[in-house]
GUVO-834823 format. One line per 3 residues: number of its first residue (from 1); their letters; for each residue x, z, y of C-alpha. Coordinates in steps of 0.25 Angstrom, whole numbers, plus 5000, padded with zeros to 4 digits. Example, Ala and Ser with C-alpha at 12.3 -4.5 7.8 and 13.67 -1.06 7.14 Angstrom:
BEGIN
1> AS> 5049,5031,4982 ~ 5055,5029,4996 $
//
This chain:
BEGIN
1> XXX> 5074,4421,5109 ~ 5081,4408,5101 ~ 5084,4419,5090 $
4> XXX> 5069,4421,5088 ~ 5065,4408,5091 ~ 5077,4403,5080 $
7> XXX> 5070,4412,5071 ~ 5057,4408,5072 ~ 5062,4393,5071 $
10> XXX> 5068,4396,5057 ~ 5056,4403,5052 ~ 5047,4392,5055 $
13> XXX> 5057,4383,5046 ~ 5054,4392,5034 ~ 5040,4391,5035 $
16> XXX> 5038,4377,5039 ~ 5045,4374,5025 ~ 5040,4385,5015 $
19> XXX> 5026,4381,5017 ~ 5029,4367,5012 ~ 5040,4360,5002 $
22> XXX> 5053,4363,5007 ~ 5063,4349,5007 ~ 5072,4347,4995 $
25> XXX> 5085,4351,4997 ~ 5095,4349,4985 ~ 5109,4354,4986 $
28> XXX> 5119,4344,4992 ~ 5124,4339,4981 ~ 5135,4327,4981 $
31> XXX> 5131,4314,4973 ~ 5133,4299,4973 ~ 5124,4299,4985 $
34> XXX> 5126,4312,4993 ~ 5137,4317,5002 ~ 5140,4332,5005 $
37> XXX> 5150,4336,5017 ~ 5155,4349,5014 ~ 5152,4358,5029 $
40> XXX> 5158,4370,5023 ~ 5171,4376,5033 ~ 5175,4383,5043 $
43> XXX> 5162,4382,5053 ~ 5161,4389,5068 ~ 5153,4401,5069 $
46> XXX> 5148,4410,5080 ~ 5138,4424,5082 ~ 5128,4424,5093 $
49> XXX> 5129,4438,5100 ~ 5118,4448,5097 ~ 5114,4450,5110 $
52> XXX> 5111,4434,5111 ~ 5108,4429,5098 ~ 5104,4416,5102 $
55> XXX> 5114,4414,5111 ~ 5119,4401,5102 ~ 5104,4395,5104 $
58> XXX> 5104,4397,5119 ~ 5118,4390,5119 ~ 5115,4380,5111 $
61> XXX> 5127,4382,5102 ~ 5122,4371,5092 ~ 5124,4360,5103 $
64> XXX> 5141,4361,5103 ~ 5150,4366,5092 ~ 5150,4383,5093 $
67> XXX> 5164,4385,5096 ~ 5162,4377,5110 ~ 5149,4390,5111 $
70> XXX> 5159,4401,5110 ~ 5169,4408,5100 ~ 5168,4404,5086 $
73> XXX> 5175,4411,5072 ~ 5175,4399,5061 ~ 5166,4403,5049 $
76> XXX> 5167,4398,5034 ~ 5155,4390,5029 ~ 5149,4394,5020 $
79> XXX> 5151,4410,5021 ~ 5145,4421,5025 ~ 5148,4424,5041 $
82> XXX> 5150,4440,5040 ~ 5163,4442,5035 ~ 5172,4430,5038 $
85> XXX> 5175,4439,5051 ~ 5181,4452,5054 ~ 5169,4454,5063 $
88> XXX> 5159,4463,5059 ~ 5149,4458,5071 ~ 5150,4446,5062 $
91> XXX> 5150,4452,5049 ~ 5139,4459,5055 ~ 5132,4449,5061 $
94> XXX> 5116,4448,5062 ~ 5111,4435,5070 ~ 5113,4421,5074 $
97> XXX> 5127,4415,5072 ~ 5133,4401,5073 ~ 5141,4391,5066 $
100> XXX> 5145,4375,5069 ~ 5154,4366,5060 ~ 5159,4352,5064 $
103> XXX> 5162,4341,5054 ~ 5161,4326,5052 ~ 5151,4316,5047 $
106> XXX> 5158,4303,5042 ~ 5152,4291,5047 ~ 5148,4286,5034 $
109> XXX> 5137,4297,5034 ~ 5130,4287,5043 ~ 5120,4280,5036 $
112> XXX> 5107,4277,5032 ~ 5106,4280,5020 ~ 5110,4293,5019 $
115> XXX> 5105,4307,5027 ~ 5114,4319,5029 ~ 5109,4334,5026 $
118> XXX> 5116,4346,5034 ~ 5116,4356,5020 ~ 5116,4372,5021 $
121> XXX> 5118,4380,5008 ~ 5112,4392,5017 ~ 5114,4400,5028 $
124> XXX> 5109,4414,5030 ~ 5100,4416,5036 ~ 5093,4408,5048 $
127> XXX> 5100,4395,5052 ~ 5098,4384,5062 ~ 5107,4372,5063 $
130> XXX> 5111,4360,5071 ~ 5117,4348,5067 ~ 5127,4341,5080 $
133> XXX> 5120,4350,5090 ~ 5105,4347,5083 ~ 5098,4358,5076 $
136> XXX> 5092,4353,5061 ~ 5089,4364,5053 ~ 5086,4380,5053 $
139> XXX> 5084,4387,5039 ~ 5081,4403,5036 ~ 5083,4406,5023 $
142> XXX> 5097,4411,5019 ~ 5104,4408,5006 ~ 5096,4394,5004 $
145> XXX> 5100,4380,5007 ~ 5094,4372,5018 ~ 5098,4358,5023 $
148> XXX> 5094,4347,5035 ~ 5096,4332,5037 ~ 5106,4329,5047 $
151> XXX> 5107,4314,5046 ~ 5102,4310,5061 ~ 5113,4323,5067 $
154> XXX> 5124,4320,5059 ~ 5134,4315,5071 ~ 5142,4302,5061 $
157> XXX> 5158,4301,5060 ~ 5157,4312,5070 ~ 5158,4326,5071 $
160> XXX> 5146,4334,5066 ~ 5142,4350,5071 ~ 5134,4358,5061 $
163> XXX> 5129,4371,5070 ~ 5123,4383,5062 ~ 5114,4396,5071 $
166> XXX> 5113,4407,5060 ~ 5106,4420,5060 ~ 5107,4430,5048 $
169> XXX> 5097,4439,5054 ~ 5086,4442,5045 ~ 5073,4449,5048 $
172> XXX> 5061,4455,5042 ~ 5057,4441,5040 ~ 5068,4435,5034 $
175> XXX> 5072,4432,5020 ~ 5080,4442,5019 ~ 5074,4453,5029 $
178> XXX> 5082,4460,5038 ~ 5079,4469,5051 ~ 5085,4473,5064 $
181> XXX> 5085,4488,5070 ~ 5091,4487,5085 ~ 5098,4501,5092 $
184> XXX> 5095,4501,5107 ~ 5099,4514,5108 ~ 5111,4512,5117 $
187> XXX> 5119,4527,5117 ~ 5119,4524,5102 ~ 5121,4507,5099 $
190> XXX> 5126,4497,5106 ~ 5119,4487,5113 ~ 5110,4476,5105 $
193> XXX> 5114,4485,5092 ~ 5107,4482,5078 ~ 5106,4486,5065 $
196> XXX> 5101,4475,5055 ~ 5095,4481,5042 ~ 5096,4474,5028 $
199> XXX> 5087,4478,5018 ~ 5095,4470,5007 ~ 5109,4476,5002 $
202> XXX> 5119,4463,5004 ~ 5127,4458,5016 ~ 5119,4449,5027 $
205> XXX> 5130,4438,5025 ~ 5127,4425,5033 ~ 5129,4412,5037 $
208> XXX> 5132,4398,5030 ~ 5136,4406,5017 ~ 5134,4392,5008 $
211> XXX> 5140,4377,5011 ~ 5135,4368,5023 ~ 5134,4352,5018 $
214> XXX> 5131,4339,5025 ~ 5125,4331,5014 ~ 5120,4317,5012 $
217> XXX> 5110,4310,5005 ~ 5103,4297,5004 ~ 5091,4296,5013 $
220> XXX> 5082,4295,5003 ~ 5087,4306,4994 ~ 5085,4317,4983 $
223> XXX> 5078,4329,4991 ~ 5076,4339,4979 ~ 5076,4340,4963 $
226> XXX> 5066,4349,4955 ~ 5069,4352,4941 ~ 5061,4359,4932 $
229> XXX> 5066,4361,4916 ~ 5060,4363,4903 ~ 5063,4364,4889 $
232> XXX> 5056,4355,4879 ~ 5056,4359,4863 ~ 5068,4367,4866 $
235> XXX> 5078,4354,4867 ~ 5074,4347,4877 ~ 5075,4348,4893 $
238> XXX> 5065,4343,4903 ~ 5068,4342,4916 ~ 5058,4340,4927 $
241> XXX> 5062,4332,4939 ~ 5057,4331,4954 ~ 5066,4323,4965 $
244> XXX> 5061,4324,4978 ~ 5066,4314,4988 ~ 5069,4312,5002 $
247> XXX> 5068,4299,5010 ~ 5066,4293,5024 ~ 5055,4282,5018 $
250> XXX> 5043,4281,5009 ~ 5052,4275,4997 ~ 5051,4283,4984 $
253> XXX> 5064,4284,4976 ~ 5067,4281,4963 ~ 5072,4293,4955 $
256> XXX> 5083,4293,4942 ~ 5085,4306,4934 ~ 5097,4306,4927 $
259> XXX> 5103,4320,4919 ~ 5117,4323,4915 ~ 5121,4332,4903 $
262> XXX> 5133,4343,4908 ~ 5142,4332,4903 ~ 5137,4321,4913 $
265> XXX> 5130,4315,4903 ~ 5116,4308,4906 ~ 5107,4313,4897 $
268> XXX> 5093,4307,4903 ~ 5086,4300,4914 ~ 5074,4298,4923 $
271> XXX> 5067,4292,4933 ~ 5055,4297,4944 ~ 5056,4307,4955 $
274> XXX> 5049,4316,4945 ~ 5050,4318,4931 ~ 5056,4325,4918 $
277> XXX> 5068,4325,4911 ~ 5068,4328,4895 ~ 5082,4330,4889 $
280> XXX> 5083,4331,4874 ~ 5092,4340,4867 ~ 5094,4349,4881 $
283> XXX> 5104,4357,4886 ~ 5098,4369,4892 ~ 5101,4378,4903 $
286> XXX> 5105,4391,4899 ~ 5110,4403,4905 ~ 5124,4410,4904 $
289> XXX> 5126,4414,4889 ~ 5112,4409,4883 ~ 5119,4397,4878 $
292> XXX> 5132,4391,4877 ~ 5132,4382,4888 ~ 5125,4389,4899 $
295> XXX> 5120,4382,4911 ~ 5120,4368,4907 ~ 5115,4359,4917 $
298> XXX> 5112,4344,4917 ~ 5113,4335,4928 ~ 5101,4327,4936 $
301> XXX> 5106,4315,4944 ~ 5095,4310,4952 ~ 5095,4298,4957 $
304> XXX> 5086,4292,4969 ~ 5086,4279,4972 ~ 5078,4272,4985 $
307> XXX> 5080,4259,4992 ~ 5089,4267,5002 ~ 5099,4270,4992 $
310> XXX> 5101,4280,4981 ~ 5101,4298,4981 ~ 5107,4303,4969 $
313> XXX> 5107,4320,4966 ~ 5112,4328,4955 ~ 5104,4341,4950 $
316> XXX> 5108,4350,4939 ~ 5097,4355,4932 ~ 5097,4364,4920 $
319> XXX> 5087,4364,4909 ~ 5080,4377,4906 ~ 5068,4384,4905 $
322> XXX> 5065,4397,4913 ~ 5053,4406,4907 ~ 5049,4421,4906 $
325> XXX> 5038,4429,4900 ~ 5033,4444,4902 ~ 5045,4449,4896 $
328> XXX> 5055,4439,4896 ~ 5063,4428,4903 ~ 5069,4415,4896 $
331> XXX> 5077,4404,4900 ~ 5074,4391,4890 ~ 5065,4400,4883 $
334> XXX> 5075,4410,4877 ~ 5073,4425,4886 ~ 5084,4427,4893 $
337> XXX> 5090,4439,4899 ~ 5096,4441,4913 ~ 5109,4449,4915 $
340> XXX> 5115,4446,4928 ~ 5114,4453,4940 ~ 5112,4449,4956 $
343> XXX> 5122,4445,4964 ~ 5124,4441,4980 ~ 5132,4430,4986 $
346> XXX> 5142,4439,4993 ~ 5157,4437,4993 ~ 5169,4442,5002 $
349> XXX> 5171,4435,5016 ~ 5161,4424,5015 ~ 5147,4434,5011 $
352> XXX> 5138,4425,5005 ~ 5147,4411,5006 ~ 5146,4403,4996 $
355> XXX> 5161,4406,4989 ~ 5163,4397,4977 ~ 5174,4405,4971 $
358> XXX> 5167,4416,4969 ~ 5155,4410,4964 ~ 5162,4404,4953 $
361> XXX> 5170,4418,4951 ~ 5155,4423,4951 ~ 5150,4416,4939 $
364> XXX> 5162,4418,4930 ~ 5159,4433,4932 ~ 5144,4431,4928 $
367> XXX> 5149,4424,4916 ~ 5159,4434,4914 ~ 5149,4443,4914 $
370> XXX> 5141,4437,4904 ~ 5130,4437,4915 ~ 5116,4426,4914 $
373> XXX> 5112,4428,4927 ~ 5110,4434,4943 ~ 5099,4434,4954 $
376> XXX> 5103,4428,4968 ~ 5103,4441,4976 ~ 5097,4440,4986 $
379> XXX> 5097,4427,4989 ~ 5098,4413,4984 ~ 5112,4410,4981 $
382> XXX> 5121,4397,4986 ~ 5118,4385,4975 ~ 5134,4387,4972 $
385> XXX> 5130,4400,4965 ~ 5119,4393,4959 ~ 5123,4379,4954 $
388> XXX> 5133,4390,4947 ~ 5121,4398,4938 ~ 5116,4384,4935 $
391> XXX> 5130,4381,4931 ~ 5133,4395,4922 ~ 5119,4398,4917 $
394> XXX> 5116,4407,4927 ~ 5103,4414,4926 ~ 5098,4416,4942 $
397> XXX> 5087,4423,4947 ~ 5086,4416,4961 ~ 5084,4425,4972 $
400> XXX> 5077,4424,4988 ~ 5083,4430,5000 ~ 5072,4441,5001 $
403> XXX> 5080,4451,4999 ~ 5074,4465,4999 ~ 5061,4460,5008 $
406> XXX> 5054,4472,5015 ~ 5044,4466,5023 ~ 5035,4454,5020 $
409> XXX> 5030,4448,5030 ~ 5023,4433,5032 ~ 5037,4426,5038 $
412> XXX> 5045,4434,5027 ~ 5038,4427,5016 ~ 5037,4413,5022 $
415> XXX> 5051,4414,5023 ~ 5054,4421,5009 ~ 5045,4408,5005 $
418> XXX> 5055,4398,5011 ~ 5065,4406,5004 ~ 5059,4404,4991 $
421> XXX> 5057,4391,4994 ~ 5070,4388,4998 ~ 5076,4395,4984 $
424> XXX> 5069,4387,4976 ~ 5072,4374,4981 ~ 5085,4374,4980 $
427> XXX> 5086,4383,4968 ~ 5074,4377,4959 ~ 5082,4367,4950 $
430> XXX> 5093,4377,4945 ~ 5092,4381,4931 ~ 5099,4395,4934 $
433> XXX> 5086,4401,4943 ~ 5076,4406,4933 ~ 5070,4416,4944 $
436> XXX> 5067,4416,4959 ~ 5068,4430,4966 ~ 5059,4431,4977 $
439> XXX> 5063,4443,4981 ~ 5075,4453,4978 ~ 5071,4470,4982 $
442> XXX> 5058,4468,4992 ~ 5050,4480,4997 ~ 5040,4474,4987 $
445> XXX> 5032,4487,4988 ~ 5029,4485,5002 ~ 5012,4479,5000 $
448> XXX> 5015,4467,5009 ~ 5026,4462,4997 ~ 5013,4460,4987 $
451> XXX> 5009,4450,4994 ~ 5021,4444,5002 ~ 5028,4443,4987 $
454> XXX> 5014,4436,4980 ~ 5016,4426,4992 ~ 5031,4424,4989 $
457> XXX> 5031,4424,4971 ~ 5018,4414,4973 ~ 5025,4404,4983 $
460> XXX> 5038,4406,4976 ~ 5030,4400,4962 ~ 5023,4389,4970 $
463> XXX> 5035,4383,4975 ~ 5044,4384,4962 ~ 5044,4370,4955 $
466> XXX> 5051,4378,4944 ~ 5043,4390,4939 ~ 5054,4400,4940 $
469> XXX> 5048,4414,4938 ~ 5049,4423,4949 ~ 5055,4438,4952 $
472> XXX> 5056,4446,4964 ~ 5068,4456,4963 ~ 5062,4472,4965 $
475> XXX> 5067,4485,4970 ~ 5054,4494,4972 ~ 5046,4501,4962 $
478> XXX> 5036,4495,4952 ~ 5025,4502,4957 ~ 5027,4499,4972 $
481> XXX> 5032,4483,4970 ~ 5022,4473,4974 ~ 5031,4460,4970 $
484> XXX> 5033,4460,4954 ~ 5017,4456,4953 ~ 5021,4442,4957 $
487> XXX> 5036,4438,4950 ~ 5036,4433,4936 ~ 5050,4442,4932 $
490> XXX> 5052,4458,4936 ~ 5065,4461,4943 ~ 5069,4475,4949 $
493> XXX> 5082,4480,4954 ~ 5085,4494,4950 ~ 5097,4503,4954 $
496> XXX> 5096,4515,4942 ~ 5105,4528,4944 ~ 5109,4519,4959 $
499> XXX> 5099,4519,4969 ~ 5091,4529,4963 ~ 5095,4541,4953 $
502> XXX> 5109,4537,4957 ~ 5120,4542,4948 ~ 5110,4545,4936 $
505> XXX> 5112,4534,4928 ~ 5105,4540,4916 ~ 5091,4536,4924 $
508> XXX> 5094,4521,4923 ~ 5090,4517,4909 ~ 5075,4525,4909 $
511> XXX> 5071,4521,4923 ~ 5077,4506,4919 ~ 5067,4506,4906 $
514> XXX> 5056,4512,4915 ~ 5055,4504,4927 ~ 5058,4491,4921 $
517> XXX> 5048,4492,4908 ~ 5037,4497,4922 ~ 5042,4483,4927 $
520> XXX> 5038,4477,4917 ~ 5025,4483,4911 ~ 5018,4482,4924 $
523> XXX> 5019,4466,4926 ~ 5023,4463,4912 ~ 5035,4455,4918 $
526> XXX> 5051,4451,4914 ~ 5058,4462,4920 ~ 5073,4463,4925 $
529> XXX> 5083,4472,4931 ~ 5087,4464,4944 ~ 5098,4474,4949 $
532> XXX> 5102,4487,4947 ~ 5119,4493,4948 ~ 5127,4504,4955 $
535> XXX> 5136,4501,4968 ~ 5150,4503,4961 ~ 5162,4502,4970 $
538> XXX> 5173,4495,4961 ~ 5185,4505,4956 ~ 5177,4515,4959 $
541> XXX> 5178,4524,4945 ~ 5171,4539,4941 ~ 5166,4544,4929 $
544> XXX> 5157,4550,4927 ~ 5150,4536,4934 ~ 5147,4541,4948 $
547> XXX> 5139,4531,4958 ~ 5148,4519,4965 ~ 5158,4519,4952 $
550> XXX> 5163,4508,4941 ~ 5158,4518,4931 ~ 5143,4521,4938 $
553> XXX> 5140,4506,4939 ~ 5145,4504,4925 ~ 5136,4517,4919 $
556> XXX> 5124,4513,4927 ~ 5125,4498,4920 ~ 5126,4503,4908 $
559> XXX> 5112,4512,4909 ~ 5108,4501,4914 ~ 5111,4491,4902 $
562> XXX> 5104,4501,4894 ~ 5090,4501,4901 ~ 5091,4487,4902 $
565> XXX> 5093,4485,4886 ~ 5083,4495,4885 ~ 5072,4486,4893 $
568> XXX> 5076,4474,4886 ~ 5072,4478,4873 ~ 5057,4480,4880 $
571> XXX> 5057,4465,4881 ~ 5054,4463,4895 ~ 5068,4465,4903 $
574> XXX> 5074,4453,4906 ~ 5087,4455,4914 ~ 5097,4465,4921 $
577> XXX> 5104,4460,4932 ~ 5116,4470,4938 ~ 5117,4471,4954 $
580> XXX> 5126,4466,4959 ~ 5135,4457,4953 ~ 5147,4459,4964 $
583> XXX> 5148,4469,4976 ~ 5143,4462,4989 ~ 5141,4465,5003 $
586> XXX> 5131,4473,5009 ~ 5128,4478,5025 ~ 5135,4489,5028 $
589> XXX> 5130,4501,5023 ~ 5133,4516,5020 ~ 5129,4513,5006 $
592> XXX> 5137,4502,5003 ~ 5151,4501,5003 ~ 5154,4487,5007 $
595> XXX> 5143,4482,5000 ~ 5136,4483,4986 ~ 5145,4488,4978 $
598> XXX> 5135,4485,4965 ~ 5142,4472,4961 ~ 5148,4473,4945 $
601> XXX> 5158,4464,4954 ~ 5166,4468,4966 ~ 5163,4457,4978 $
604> XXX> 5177,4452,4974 ~ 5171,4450,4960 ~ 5179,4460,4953 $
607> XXX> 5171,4467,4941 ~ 5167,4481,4942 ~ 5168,4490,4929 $
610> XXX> 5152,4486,4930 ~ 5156,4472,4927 ~ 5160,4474,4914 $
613> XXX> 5150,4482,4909 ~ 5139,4470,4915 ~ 5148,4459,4906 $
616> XXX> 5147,4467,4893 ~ 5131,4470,4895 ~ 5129,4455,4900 $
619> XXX> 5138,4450,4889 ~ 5130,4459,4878 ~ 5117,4454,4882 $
622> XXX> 5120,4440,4882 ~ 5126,4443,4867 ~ 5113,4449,4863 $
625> XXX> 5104,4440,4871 ~ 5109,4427,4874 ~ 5119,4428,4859 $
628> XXX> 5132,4426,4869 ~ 5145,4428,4865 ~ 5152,4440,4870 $
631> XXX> 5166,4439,4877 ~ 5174,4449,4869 ~ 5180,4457,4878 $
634> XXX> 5165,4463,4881 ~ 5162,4465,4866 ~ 5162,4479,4866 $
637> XXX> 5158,4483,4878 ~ 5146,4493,4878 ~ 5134,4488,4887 $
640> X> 5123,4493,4879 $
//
């Protein structure tokens, strides 16, 4: 079958390039010397039926625009495909789809000294494309970038077709995992019936959820940056610089380094491919409320010059120093504390689209609630969420797609490689991500995740040109894990008085000191709180607190605060991070009414009673820890 075959060819692609250096590939940033059309609109898009997924390969449906292949319903880009309709078969949907946009590439394109890159934020999960009926480029790892040169396809002053095949199916050795139970029995299903099961609790949303760009650069260009910083007798900054070029002739470039204070003005220059920086007098990076002016970020402008013309990219890059010890975590050598919590890309109508009104409305609640910090559950998150944590001081714990891993098997881990590998390459240079998650709730005491997780944590170190320390997120017991042996910081999600012993919140402060001090006195680690929270239906009201209400999530909060302040004062807790920041959606399921209801924000971004009683605790801490000011309409809340 084409699907199989389809498959097949996307896995190959993954392990071709995780076993040697993947290509640069720098966000399409505009400059004096690069172009980017803007793709994002209304394209056409299409299912295949389930009885003959591969029915668009047999027909050849990337050689002719798709409405000429049958009836197509317009479809937003970038957005999730699940909920534009009123179709549950597509809200539902579980295979190959398709989508086509038309548009035009001026003349003046034509040249050469320029090349032209067909740009994908990401799609989920296994794409193929075709560029003016020729196919260029397949790609399996969701939530992550990936990019292709088009300049010999591009169709000049004319009109251009862009053509996307897209499955979300996942399987057992996907990044994340799913897997399919088929019903045959036909006095009790219909034919071809299936159940698809999720081990992971969010919404399967698919499609091109981030921005599609045609961009061009010079033919001999800037392929990628690497920055590394440091801190020299505490006032001076060093950056460490690697330009990586590409060209289509043996010439070697020459390189200039300029960097920009926030004000745009130049502070120092360079010259060499390679080299290091060293500013005197240094502004540092610094998270939200460790210093007056969090996030600051100067400005690289990197100059290349050959004898075919001139490549000029600018890079932010943020000075700061990211180290931890047995017990603690520092950022620029001062411990740091993370109170924050994990979040999802998840919004109304467009699911995992990137929607830049609410990410903006996003941040503003994070500062408004005096927050440091968040992990990229489950996933990583579209570089419009990130270039605002490098922005705002935002301390991120940067997370892979393996969500919730079960089995762990020798295609799974080349692709969680290529995941890994991915992540880091486009996330590398932002100061924000102080720790790479490889991993958030396997079934790490299965005996096959010892070594499939010593595979991943060694890999993971050998290709980081940064040194960031490494976590893997944990649900299963201490004595049954087989992961923590090989990460550098402890986390663990821990639902208290919810999942277990539900409704007796007077369990949560012992077991809290208990199982998190066992943490730590068996690998003499940094330990932190990862998740933990109640479902709570907004409006919902009882007192006594009772399970789902206002009142419960707040009560259980608050024990929770207690044990935490409790296993800070043993020196080695170094963070608590709330689930979730807003509701989001899940499958459907009798335990979930519509969705996860755990957010201390409705989806709609509207605070819960929770919400408040986060903002005074996170507010305190940064008082006692960080010597923030209070706002004063939170003075004399109680937390503690």
């Amino acid at each position: 079958m084409y699907f199989i075959v389809s498959l097949l060819i996307l896995v190959s692609f993954c392990i071709e390039n995780v076993q040697g250096k993947l290509p640069g590939l720098l966000y399409p940033s505009e400059s004096p010397t690069r172009e980017r059309k803007d793709l994002s609109g209304i394209w056409n898009f299409r299912t295949c039926p389930y009885d003959d997924q591969n029915k668009g390969f047999n027909e050849k449906w990337y050689q002719k625009p798709l409405e000429q292949t049958g009836p197509v319903i317009p479809m937003p880009v970038p957005s999730s495909f699940n909920d534009i309709t009123q179709e549950s078969f597509i809200r539902d949907y579980f295979g190959w789809v398709w989508y086509d946009f038309e548009f035009f590439v001026p003349e003046r394109y034509r040249s050469n000294s320029l090349r032209h890159v067909l740009y994908f934020g990401s799609a989920q999960y296994s794409v193929m494309v075709w560029l003016n009926g020729v196919h260029v480029i397949n790609h399996s790892i969701g939530h992550l970038p990936f990019a292709v040169e088009v300049t010999s396809n591009i169709k000049y002053g004319l009109l251009n077709r862009v053509t996307v095949a897209l499955s979300n199916r996942l399987t057992l050795e996907t990044v994340p995992q799913a897997s399919i139970q088929r019903f045959n029995d036909s006095s009790m299903y219909p034919a071809g019936f299936f159940e698809v099961t999720y081990p992971f609790d969010f919404m399967n949303y698919a499609g091109i959820d981030r921005p599609v760009y045609l961009y061009s650069t010079p033919v001999t260009y800037i392929e990628d940056i690497t920055l590394t910083t440091d801190i020299e007798d505490k006032t001076i900054g060093v950056i460490n610089y690697d330009v990586d070029y590409g060209s289509s002739n043996n010439e070697t470039p020459t390189c200039y380094v300029q960097v920009y204070n926030k004000n745009r003005t130049l502070v120092i220059e360079a010259k060499g491919l390679k080299g290091t920086i060293k500013i005197d007098n240094v502004k540092l990076w610094w998270p939200n409320l460790m210093d007056p002016e969090p996030g600051y970020l100067y400005t690289m402008k990197i100059t290349l010059n050959s004898s075919r013309g001139q490549d000029v990219y600018y890079q932010s890059v943020g000075i700061r120093t990211v180290s931890w010890t047995n017990t603690t975590f520092l950022i620029n050598d001062k411990p740091f504390y993370f109170r924050g919590f994990g979040k999802h890309e998840d919004y109304d109508i467009r699911g995992k689209g990137v929607d830049i009104p609410t990410i903006v409305k996003d941040f503003n609640l994070i500062k408004w609630l005096g927050a440091n910090s968040f992990r990229t559950s489950h996933y990583p998150y579209a570089d419009e969420i990130m270039d605002r944590t490098d922005e705002n001081g935002i301390v991120v714990i940067d997370e892979s797609p393996a969500c919730t891993l079960g089995t762990f098997g020798d295609e799974l881990l080349e692709n969680h490689r290529q995941a890994m590998a991915e992540m880091i390459r486009r996330d590398k240079n932002r100061p924000s991500v102080v720790m790479w998650s490889l991993a958030n709730e396997p079934r790490s005491a299965e005996p096959k995740a010892k070594e499939y997780f010593r595979n991943v944590t060694s890999y993971t170190r050998e290709i980081d040109p940064t040194g960031r320390p490494l976590t893997i997120v944990l649900s299963t017991s201490l004595d049954t894990d087989h992961a923590a042996q090989f990460v550098d910081i402890i986390a663990v999600n821990r639902y208290y008085s919810w999942y277990t012993d539900t409704g007796h919140l007077e369990v949560i402060q012992i077991q809290l000191q208990t199982e998190y001090s066992n943490w730590h006195n068996r690998y003499n680690k940094p330990v932190m709180i990862s998740e933990y929270g109640a479902d709570t239906i907004a409006g919902l009201h009882m007192d006594p607190p009772f399970v789902f209400t206002e009142e419960y999530q707040s009560a259980l909060f608050y024990q929770n605060f207690q044990g935490f302040d409790k296993l800070r004062a043993k020196g080695f807790f170094i963070g608590e991070m709330v689930w979730n920041f807003a509701d989001f959606m899940t499958y459907q399921a009798y335990t979930r009414v519509v969705g996860n209801k755990k957010g201390i924000f409705t989806r709609q971004r509207q605070p819960k009673m929770g919400a408040f009683l986060i903002r005074s605790r996170y507010w305190s801490l940064a008082k006692e820890i960080d010597g923030a000011h209070i706002p004063n309409e939170i003075l004399n809340c109680p937390t503690r």
